[in-house]
MIMAR-56967 format. One line per 8 residues: their letters; for each residue x, y, z of C-alpha. Coordinates in pm, 1 decimal, decimal comma. Each point is the difference from the previous one (the first is absolute). Example, Ala and Ser with C-alpha at 12.3 -4.5 7.8 and 13.67 -1.06 7.14 Angstrom:
2
AS) 1230,0/-450,0/780,0; 137,0/344,0/-66,0
//
This chain:
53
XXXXXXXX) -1095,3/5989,1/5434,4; 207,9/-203,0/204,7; 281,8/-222,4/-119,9; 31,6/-391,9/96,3; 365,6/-84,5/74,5; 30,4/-442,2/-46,1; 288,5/-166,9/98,2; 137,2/-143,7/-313,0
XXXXXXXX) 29,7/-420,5/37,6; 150,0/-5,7/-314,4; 256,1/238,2/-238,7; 23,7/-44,8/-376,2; 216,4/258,7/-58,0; 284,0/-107,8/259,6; -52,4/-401,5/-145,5; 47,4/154,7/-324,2
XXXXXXXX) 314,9/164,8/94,4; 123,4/-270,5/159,8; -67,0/-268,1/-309,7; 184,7/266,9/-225,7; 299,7/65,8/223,8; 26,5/-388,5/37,5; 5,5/-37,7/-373,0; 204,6/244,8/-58,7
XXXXXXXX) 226,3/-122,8/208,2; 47,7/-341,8/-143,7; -16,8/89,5/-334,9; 256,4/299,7/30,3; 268,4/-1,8/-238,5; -204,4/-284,3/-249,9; 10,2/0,1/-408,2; -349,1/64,1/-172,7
XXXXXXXX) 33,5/-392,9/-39,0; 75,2/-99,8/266,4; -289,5/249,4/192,5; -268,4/-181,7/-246,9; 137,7/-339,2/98,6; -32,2/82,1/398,3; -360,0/140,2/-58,6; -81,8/-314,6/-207,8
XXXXXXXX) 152,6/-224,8/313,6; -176,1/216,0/215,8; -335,6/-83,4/-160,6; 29,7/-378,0/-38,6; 96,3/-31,8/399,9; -238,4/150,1/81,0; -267,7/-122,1/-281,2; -126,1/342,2/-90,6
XXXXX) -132,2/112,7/-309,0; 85,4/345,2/-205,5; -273,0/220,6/21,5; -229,5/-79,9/-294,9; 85,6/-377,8/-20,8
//
């Protein structure tokens, strides 16, 4: 059986990484408050919804 090697166009695991390190990074050194209150913010800019809503 042979194996088919693709070119990947597209890597969810290094976007992933990147989203986390880039949150991490701005919400280093936040309260538990203050944490909920930037995820809140984050949702209303960009009108998302919580999963299940």
């Amino acid at each position: 059986m042979e194996t088919i090697n693709k070119e990947k166009t597209f890597d969810a695991v290094k976007m992933m990484r990147e989203i986390r390190d880039k949150i991490s990074a701005e919400t280093q050194g936040m309260t538990f408050e203050e944490f909920k209150a930037y995820i809140k913010q984050q949702l209303t800019d960009k009108k998302a919804k919580l999963v299940g809503q």
